[in-house]
PyMOL Python script that loads the backbone (N, CA, C, O; Angstrom):
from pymol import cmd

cmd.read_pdbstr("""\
ATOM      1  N   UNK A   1       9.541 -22.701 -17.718  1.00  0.00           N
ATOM      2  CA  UNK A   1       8.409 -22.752 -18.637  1.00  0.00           C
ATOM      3  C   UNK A   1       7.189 -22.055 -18.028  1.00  0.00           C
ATOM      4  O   UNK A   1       6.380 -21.482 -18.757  1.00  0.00           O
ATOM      5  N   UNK A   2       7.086 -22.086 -17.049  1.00  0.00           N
ATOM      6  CA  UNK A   2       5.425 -22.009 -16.184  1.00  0.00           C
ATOM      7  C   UNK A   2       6.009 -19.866 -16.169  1.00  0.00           C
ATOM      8  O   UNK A   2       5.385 -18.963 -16.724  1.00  0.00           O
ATOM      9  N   UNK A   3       6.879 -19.772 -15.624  1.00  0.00           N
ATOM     10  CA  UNK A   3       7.216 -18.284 -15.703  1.00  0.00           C
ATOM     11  C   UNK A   3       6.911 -17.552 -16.864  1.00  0.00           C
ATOM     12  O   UNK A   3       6.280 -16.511 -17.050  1.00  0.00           O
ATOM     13  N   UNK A   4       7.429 -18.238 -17.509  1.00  0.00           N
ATOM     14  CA  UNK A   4       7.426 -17.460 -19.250  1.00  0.00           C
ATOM     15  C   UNK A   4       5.875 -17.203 -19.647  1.00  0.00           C
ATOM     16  O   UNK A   4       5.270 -16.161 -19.899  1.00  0.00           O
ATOM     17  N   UNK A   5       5.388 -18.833 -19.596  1.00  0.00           N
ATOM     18  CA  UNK A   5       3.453 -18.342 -19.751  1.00  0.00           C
ATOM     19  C   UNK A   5       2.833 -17.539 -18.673  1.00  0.00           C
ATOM     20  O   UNK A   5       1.733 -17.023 -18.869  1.00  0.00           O
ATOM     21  N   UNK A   6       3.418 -17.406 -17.617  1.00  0.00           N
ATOM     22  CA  UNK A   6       3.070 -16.214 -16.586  1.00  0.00           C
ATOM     23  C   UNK A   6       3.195 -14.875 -17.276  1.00  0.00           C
ATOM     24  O   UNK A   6       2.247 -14.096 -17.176  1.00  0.00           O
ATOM     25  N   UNK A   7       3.850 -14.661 -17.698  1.00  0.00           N
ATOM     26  CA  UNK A   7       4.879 -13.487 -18.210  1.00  0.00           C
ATOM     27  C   UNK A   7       3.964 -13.050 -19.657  1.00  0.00           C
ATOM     28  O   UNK A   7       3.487 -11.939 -19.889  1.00  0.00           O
ATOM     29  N   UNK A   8       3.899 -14.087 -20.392  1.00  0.00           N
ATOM     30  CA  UNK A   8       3.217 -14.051 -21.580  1.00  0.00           C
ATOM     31  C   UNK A   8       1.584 -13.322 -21.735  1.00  0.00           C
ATOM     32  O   UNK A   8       1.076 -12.451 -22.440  1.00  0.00           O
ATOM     33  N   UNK A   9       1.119 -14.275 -20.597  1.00  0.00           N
ATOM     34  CA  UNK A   9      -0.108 -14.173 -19.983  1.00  0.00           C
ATOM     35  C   UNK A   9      -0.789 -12.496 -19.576  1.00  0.00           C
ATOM     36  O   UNK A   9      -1.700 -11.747 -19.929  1.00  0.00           O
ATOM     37  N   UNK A  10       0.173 -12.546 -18.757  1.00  0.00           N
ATOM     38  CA  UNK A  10       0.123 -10.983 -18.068  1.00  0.00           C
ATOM     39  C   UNK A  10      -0.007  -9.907 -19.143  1.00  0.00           C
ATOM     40  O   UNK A  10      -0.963  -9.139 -19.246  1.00  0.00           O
ATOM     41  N   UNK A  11       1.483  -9.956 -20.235  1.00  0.00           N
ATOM     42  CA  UNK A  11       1.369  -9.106 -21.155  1.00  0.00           C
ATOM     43  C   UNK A  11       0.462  -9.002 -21.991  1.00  0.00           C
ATOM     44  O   UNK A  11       0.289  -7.860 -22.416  1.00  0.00           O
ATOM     45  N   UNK A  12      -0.466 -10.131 -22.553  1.00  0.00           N
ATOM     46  CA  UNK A  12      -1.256 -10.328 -23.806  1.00  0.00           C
ATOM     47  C   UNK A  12      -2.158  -9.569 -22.749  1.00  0.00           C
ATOM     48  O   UNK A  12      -2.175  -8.339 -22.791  1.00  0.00           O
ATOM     49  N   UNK A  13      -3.028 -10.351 -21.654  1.00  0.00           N
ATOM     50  CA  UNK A  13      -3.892  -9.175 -20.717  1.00  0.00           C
ATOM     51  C   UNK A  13      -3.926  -7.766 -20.683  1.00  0.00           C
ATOM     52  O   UNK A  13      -4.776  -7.000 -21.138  1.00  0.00           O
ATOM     53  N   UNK A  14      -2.616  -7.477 -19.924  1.00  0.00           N
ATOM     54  CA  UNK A  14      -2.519  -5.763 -20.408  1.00  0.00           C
ATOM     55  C   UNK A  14      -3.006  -5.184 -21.247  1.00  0.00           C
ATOM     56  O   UNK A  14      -3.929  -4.386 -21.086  1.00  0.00           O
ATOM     57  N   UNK A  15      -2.383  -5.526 -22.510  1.00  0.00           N
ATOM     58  CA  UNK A  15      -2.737  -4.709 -23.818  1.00  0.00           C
ATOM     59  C   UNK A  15      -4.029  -4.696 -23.503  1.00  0.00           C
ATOM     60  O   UNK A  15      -4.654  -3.685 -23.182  1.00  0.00           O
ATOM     61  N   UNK A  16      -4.546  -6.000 -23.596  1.00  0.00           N
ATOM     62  CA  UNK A  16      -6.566  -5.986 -24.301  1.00  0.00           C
ATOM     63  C   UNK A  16      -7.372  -5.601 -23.240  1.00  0.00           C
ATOM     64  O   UNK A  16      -8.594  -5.613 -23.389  1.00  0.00           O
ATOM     65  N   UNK A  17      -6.698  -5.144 -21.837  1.00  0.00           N
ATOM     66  CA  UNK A  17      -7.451  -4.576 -21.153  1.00  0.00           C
ATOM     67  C   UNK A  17      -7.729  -3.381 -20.953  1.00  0.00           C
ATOM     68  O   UNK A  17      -8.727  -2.831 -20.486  1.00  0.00           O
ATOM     69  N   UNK A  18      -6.190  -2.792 -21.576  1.00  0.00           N
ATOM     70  CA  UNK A  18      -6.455  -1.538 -21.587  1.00  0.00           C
ATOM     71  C   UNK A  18      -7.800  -1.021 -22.576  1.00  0.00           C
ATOM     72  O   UNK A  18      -8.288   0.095 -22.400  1.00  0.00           O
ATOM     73  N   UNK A  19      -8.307  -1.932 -23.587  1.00  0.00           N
ATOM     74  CA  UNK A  19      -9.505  -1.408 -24.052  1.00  0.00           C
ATOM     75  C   UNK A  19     -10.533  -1.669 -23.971  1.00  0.00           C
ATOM     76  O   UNK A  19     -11.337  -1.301 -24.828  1.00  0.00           O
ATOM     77  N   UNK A  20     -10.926  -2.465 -22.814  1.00  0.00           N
ATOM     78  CA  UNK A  20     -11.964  -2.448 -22.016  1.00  0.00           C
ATOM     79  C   UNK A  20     -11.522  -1.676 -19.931  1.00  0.00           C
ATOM     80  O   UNK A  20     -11.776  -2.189 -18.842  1.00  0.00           O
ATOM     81  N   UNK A  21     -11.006  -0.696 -20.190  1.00  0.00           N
ATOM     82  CA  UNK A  21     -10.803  -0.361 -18.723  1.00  0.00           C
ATOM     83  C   UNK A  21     -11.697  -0.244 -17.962  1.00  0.00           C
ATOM     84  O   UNK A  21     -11.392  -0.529 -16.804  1.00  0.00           O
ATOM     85  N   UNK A  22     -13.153   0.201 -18.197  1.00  0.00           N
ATOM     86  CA  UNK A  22     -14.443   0.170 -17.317  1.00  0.00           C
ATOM     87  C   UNK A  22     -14.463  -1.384 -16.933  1.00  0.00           C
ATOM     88  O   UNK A  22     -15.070  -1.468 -15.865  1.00  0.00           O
ATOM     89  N   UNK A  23     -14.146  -2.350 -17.263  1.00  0.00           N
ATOM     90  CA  UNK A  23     -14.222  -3.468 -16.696  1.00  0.00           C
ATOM     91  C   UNK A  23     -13.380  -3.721 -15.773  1.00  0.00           C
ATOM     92  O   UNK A  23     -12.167  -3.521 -15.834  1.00  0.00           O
ATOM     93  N   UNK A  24     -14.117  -4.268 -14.687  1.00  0.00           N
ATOM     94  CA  UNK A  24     -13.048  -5.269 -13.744  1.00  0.00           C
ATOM     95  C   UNK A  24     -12.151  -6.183 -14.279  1.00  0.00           C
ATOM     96  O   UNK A  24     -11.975  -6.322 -15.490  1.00  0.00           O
ATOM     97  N   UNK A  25     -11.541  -6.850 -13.355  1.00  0.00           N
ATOM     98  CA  UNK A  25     -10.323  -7.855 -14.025  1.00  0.00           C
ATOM     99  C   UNK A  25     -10.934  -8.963 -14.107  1.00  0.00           C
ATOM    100  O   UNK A  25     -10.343  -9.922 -14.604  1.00  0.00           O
ATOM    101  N   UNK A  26     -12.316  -9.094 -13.620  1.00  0.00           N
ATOM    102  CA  UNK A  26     -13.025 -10.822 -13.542  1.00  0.00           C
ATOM    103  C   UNK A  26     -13.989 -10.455 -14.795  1.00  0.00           C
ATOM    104  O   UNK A  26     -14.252 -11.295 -15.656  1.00  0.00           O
ATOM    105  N   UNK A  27     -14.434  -9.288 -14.822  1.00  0.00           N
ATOM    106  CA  UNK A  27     -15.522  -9.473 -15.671  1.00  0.00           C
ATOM    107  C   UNK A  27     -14.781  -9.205 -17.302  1.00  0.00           C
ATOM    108  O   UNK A  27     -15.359  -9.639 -18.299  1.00  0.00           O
ATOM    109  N   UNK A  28     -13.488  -8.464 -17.410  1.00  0.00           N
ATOM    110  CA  UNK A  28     -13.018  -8.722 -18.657  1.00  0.00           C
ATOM    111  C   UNK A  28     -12.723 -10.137 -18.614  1.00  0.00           C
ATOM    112  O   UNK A  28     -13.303 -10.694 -19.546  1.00  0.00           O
ATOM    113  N   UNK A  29     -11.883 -11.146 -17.725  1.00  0.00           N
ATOM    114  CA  UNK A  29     -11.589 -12.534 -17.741  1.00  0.00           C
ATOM    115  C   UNK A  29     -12.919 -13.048 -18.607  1.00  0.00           C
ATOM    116  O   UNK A  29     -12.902 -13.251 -19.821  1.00  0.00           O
ATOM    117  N   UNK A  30     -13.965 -13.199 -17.819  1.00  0.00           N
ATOM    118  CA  UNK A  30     -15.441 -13.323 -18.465  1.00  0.00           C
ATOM    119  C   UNK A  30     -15.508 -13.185 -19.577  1.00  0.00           C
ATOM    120  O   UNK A  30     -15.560 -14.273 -20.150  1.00  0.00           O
ATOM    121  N   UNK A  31     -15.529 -12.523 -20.091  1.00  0.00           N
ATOM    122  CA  UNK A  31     -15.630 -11.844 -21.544  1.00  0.00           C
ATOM    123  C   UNK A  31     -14.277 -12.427 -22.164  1.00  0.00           C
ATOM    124  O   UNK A  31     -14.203 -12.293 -23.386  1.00  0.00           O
ATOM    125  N   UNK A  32     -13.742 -12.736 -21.856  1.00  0.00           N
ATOM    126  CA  UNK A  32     -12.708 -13.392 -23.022  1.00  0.00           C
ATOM    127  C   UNK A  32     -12.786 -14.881 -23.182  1.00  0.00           C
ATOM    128  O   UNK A  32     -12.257 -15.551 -24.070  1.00  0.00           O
ATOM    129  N   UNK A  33     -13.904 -15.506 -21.675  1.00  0.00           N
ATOM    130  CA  UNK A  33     -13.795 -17.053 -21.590  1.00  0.00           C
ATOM    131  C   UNK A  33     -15.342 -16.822 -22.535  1.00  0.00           C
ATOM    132  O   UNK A  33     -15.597 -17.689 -23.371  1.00  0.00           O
ATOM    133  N   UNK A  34     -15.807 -16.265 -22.454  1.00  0.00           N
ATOM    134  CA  UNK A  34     -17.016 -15.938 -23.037  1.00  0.00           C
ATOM    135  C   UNK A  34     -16.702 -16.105 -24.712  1.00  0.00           C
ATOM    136  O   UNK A  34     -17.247 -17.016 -25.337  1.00  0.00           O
ATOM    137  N   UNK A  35     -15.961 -15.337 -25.246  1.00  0.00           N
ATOM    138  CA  UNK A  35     -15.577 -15.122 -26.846  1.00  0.00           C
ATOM    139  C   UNK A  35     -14.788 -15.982 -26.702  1.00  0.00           C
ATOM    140  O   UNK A  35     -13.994 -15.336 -27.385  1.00  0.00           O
ATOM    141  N   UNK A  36     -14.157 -16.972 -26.420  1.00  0.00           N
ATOM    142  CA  UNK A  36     -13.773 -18.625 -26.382  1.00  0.00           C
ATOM    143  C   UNK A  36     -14.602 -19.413 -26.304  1.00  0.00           C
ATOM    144  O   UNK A  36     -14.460 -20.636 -26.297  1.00  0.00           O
ATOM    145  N   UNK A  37     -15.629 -18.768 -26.232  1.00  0.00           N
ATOM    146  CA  UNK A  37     -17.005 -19.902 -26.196  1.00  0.00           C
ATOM    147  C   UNK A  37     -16.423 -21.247 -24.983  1.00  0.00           C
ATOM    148  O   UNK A  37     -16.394 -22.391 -25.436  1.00  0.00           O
ATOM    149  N   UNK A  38     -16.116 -21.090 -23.928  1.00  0.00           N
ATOM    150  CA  UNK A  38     -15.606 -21.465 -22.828  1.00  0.00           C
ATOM    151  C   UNK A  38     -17.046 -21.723 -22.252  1.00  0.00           C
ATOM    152  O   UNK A  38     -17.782 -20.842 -22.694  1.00  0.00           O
ATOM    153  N   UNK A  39     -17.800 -22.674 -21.356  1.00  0.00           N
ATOM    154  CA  UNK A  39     -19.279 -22.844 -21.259  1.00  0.00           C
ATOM    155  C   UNK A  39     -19.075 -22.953 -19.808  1.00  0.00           C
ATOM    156  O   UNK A  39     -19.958 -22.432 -19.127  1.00  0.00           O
ATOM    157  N   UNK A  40     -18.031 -23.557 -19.143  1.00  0.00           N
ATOM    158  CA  UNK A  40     -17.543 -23.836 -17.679  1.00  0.00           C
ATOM    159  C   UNK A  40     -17.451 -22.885 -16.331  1.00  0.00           C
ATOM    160  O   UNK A  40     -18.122 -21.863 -16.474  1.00  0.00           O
ATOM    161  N   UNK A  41     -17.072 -22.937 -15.612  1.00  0.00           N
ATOM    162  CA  UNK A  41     -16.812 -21.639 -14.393  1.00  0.00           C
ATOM    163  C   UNK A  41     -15.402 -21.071 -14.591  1.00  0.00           C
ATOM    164  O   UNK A  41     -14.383 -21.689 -14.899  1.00  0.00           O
ATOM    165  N   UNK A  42     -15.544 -19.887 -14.371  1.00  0.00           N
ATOM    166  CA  UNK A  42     -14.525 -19.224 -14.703  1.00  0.00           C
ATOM    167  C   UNK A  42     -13.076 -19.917 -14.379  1.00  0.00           C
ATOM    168  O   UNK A  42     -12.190 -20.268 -15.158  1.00  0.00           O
ATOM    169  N   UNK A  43     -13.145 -19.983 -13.053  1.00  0.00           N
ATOM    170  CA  UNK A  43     -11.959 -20.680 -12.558  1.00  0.00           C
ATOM    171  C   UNK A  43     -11.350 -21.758 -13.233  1.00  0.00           C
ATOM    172  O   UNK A  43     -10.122 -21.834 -13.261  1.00  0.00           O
ATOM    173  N   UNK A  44     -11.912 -22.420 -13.663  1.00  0.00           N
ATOM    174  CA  UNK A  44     -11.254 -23.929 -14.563  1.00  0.00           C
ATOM    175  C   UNK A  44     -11.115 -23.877 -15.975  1.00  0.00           C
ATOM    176  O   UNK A  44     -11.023 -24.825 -16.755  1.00  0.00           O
ATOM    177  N   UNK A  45     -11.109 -22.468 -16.249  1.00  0.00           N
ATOM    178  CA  UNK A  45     -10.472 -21.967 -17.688  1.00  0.00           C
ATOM    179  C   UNK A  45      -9.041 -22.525 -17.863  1.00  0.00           C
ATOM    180  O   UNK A  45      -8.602 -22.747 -16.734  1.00  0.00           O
ATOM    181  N   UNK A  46      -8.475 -22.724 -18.453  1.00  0.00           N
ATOM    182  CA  UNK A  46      -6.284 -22.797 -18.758  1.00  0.00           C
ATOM    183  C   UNK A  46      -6.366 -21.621 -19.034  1.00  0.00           C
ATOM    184  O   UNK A  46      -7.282 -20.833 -19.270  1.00  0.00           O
ATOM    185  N   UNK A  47      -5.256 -21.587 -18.977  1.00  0.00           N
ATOM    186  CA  UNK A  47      -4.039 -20.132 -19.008  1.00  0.00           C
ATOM    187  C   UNK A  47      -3.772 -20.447 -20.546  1.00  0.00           C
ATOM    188  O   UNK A  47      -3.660 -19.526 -21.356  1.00  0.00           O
ATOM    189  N   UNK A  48      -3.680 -21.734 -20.901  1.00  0.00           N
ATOM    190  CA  UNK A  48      -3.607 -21.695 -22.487  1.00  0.00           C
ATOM    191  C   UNK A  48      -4.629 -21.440 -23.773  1.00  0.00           C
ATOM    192  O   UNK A  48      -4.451 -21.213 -24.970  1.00  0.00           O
ATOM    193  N   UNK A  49      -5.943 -21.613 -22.799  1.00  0.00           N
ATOM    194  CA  UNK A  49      -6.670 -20.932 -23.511  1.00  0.00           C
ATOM    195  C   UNK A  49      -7.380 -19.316 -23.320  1.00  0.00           C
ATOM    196  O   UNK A  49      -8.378 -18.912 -23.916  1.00  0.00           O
ATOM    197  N   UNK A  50      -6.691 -18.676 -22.482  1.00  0.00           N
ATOM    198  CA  UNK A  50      -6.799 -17.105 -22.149  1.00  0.00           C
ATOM    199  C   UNK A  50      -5.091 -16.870 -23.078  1.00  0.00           C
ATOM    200  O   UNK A  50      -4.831 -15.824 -23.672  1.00  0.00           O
ATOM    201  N   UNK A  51      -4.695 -17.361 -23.050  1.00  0.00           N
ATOM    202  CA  UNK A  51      -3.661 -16.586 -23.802  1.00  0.00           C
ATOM    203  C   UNK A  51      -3.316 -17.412 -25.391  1.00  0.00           C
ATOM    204  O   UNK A  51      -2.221 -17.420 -25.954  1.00  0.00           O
ATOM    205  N   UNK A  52      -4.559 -18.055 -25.869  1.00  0.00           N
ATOM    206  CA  UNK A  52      -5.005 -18.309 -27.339  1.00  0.00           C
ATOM    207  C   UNK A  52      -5.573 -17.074 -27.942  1.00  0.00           C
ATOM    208  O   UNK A  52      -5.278 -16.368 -28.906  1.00  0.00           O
ATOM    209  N   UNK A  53      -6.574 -17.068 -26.946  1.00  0.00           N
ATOM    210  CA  UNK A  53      -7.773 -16.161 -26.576  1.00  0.00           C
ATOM    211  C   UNK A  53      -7.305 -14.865 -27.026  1.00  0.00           C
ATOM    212  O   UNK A  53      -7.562 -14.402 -28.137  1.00  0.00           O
ATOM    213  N   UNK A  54      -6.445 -14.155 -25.923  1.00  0.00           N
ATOM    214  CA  UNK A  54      -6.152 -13.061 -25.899  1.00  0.00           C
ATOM    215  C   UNK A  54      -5.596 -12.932 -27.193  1.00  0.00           C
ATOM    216  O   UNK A  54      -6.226 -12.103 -27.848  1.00  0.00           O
ATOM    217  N   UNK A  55      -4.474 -13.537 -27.921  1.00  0.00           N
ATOM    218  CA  UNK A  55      -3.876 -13.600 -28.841  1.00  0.00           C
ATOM    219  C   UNK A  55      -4.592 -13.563 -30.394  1.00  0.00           C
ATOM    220  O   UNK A  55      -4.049 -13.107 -31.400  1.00  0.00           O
ATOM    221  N   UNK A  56      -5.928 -14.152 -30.321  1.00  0.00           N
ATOM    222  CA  UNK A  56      -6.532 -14.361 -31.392  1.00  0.00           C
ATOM    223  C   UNK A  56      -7.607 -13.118 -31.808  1.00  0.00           C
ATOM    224  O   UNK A  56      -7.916 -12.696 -32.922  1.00  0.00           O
ATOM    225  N   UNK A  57      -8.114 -12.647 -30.256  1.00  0.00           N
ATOM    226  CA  UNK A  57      -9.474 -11.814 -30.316  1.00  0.00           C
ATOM    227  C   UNK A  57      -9.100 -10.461 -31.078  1.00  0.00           C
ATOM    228  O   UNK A  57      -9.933 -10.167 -31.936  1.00  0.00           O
ATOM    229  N   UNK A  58      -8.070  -9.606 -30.959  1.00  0.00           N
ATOM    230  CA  UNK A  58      -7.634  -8.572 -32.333  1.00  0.00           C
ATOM    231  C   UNK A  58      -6.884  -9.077 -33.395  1.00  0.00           C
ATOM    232  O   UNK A  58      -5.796  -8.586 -33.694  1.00  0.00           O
ATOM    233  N   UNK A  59      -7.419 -10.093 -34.032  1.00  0.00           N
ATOM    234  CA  UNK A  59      -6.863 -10.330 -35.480  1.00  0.00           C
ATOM    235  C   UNK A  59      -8.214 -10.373 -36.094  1.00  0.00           C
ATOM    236  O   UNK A  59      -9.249 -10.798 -35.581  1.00  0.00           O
ATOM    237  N   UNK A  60      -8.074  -9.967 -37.033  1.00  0.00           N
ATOM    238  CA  UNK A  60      -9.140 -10.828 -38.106  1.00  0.00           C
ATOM    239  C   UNK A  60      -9.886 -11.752 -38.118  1.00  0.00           C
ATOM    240  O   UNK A  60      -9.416 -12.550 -37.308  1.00  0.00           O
ATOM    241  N   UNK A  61     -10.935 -12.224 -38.615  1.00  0.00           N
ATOM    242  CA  UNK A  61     -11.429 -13.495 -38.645  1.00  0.00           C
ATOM    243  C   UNK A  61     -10.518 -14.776 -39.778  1.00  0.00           C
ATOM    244  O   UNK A  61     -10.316 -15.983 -39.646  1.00  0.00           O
ATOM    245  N   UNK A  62     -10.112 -13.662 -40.981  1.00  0.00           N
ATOM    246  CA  UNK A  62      -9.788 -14.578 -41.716  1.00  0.00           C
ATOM    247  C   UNK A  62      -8.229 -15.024 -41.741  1.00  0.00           C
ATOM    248  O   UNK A  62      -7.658 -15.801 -42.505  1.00  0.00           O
ATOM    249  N   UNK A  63      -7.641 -14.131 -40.447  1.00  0.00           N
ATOM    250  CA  UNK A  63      -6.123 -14.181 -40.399  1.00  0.00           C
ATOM    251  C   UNK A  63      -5.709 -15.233 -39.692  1.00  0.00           C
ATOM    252  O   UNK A  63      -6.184 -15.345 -38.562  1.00  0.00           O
ATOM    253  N   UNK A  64      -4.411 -16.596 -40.322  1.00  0.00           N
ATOM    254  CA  UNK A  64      -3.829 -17.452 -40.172  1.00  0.00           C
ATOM    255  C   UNK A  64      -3.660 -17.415 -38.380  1.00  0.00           C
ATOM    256  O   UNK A  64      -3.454 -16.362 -37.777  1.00  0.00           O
ATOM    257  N   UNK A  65      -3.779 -18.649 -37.756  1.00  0.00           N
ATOM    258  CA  UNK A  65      -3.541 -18.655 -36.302  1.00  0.00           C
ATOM    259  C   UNK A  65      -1.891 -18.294 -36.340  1.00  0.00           C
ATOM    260  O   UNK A  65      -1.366 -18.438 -37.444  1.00  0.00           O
ATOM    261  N   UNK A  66      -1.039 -17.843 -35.247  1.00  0.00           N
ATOM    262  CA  UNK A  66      -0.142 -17.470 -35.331  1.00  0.00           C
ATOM    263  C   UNK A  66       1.049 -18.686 -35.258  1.00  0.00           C
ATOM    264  O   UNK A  66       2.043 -18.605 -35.980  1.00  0.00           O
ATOM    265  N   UNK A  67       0.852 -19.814 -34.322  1.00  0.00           N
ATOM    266  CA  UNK A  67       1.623 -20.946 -34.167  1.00  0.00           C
ATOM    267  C   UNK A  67       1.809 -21.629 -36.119  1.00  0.00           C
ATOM    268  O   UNK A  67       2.918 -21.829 -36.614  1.00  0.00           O
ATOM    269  N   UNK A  68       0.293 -21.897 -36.997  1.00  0.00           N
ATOM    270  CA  UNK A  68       0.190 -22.659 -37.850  1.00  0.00           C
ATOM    271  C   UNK A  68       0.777 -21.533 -39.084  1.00  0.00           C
ATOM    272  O   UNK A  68       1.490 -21.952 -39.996  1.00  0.00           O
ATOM    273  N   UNK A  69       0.376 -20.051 -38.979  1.00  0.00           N
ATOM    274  CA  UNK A  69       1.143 -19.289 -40.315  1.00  0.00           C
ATOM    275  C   UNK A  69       2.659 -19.641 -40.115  1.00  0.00           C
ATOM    276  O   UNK A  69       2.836 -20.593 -40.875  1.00  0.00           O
ATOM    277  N   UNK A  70       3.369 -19.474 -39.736  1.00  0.00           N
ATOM    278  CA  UNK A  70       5.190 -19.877 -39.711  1.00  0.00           C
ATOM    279  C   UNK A  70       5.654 -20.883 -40.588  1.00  0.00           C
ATOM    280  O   UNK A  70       6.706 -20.880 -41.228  1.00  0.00           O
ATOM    281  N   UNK A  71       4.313 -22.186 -40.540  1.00  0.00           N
ATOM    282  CA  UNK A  71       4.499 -22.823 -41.351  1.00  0.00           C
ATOM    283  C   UNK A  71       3.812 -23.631 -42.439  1.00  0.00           C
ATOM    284  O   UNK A  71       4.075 -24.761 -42.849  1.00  0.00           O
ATOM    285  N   UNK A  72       2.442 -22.390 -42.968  1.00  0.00           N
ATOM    286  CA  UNK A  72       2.257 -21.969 -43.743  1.00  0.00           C
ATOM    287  C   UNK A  72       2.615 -21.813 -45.263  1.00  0.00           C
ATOM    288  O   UNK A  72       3.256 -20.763 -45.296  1.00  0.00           O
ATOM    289  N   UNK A  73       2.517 -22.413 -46.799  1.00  0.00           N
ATOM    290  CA  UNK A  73       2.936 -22.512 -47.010  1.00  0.00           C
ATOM    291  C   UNK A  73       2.169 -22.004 -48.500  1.00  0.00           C
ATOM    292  O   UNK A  73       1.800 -22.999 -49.124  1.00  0.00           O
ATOM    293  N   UNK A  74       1.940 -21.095 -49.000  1.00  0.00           N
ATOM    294  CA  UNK A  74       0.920 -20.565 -50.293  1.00  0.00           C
ATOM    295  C   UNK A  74       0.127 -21.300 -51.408  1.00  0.00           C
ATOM    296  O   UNK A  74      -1.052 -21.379 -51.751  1.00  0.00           O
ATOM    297  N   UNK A  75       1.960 -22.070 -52.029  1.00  0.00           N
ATOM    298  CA  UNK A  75       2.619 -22.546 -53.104  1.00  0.00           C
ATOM    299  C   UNK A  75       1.557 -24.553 -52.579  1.00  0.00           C
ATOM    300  O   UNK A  75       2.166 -25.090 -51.654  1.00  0.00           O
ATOM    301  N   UNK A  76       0.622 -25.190 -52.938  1.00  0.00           N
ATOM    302  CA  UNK A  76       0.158 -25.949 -52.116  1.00  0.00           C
ATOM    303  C   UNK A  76       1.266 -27.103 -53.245  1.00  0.00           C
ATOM    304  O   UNK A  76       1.317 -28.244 -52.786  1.00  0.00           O
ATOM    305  N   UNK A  77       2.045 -26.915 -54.508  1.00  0.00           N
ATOM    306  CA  UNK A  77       2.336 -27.808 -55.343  1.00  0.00           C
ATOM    307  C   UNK A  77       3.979 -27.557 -54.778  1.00  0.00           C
ATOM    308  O   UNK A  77       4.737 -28.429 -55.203  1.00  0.00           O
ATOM    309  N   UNK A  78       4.547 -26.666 -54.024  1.00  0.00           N
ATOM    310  CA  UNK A  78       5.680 -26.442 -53.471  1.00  0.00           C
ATOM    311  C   UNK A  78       5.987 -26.803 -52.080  1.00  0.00           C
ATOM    312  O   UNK A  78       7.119 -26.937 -51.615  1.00  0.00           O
ATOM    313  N   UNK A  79       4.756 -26.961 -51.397  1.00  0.00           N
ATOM    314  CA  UNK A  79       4.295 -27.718 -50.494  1.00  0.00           C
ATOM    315  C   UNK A  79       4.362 -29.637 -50.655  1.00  0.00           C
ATOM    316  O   UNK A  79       4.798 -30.538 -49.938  1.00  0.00           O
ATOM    317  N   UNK A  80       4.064 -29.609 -51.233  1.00  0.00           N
ATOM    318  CA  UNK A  80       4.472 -31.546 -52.139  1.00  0.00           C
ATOM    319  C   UNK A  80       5.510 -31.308 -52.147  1.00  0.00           C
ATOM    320  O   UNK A  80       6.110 -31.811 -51.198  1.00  0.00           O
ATOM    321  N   UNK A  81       6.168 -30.668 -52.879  1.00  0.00           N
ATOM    322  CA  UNK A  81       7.505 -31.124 -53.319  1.00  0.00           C
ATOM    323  C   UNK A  81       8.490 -31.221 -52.340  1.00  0.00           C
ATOM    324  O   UNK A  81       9.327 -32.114 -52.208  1.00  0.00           O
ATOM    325  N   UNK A  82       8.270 -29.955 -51.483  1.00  0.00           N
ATOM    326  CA  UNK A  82       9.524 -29.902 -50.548  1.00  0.00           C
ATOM    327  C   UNK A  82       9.267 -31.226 -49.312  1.00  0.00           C
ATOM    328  O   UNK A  82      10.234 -31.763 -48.771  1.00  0.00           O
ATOM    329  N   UNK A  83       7.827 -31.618 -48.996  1.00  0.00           N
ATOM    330  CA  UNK A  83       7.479 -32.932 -48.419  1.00  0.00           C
ATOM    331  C   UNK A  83       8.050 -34.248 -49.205  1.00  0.00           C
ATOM    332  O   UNK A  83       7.956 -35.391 -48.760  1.00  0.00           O
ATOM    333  N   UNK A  84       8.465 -34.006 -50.053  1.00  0.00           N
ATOM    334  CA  UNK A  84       8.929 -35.255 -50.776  1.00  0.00           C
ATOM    335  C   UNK A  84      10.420 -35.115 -50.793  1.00  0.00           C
ATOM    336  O   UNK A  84      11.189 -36.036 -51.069  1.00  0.00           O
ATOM    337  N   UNK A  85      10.802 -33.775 -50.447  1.00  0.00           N
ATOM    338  CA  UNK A  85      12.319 -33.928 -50.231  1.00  0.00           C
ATOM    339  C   UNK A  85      12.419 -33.440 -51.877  1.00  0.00           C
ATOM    340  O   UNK A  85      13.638 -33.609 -51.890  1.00  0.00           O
ATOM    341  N   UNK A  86      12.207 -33.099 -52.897  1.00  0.00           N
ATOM    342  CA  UNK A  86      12.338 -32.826 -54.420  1.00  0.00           C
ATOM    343  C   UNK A  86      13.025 -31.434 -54.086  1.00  0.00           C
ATOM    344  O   UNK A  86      13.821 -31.249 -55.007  1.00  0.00           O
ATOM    345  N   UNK A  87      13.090 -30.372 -53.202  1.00  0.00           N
ATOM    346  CA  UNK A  87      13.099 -29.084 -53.468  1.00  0.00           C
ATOM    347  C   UNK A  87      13.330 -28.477 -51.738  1.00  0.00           C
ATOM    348  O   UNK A  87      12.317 -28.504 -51.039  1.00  0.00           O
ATOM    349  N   UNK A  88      14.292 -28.091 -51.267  1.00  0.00           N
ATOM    350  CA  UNK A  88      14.456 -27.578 -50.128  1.00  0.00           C
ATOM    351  C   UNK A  88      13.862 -26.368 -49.795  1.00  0.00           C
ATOM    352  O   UNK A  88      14.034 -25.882 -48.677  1.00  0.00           O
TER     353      UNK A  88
END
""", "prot")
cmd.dss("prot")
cmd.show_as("cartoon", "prot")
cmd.util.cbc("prot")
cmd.orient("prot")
């Protein structure tokens, strides 16, 4: 488990650093605990919230978090039903 969010971690970084490359690796960190509205010292950030972070900061404002769209559901009266077991 701890590998995989290593792994995860690293990659989501990459990408979004490549578009800040004039930055260092602490002062982009910064800037992402920063746009997490993170208020603390850098160091005692999670890894789960740098790789929320990373994950969230090129989407949209109005676009579904990625864990909660999957299960997501339009239809809010198809949503009842299938909670009631009426409709698979």
């Amino acid at each position: 488990m701890q590998c995989h969010r290593i792994e995860e971690l690293l990659e989501l970084l990459q990408a979004e650093w490549l578009q800040d490359q004039d930055l260092t690796l602490l002062q982009f960190l910064q800037k992402v605990a920063n746009e997490a509205g993170f208020p603390d010292a850098l160091e005692t950030i999670s890894d789960d919230t740098l790789i929320y972070q990373l994950k969230m900061r090129s989407r949209g404002e109005t676009e579904m978090i990625p864990g909660l769209a999957k299960d997501a559901v339009p239809d809010f009266k198809e949503a009842i039903l299938r909670a009631r077991g009426i409709i698979k």
